[in-house]
N, C-alpha and C positions, 0 to 999 in steps of 0.2 A: 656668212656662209657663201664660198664663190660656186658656181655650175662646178667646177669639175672639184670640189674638197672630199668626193668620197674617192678619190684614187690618192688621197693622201693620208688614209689611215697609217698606222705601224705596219701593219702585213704589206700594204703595198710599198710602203716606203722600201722593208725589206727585201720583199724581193726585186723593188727596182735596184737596190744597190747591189744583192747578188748578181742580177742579169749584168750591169753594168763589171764588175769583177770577175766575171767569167769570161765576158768581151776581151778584158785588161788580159788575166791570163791568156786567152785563144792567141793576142794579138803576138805578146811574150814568146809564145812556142812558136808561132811562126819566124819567127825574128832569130830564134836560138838553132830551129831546124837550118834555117837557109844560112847562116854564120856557119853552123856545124859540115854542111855540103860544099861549101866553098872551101873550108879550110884541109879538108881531106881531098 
């Protein structure tokens, strides 16, 4: 058992991976909004 293995139950595991996919999408929409401004 290392110091930090209680931030590595299932729930956390979860929502570290949503935090991190919602990052991914934010990153996405920014990237489509400014494509989208340039091209019009």
């Amino acid at each position: 058992m290392g110091r930090f293995d209680s931030r590595n139950t299932n729930k956390m595991r979860r929502r570290k991976s949503q935090a991190k996919k919602k990052a991914r999408e934010a990153r996405r929409a920014e990237e489509t909004r400014a494509a989208r401004q340039g091209a019009s």
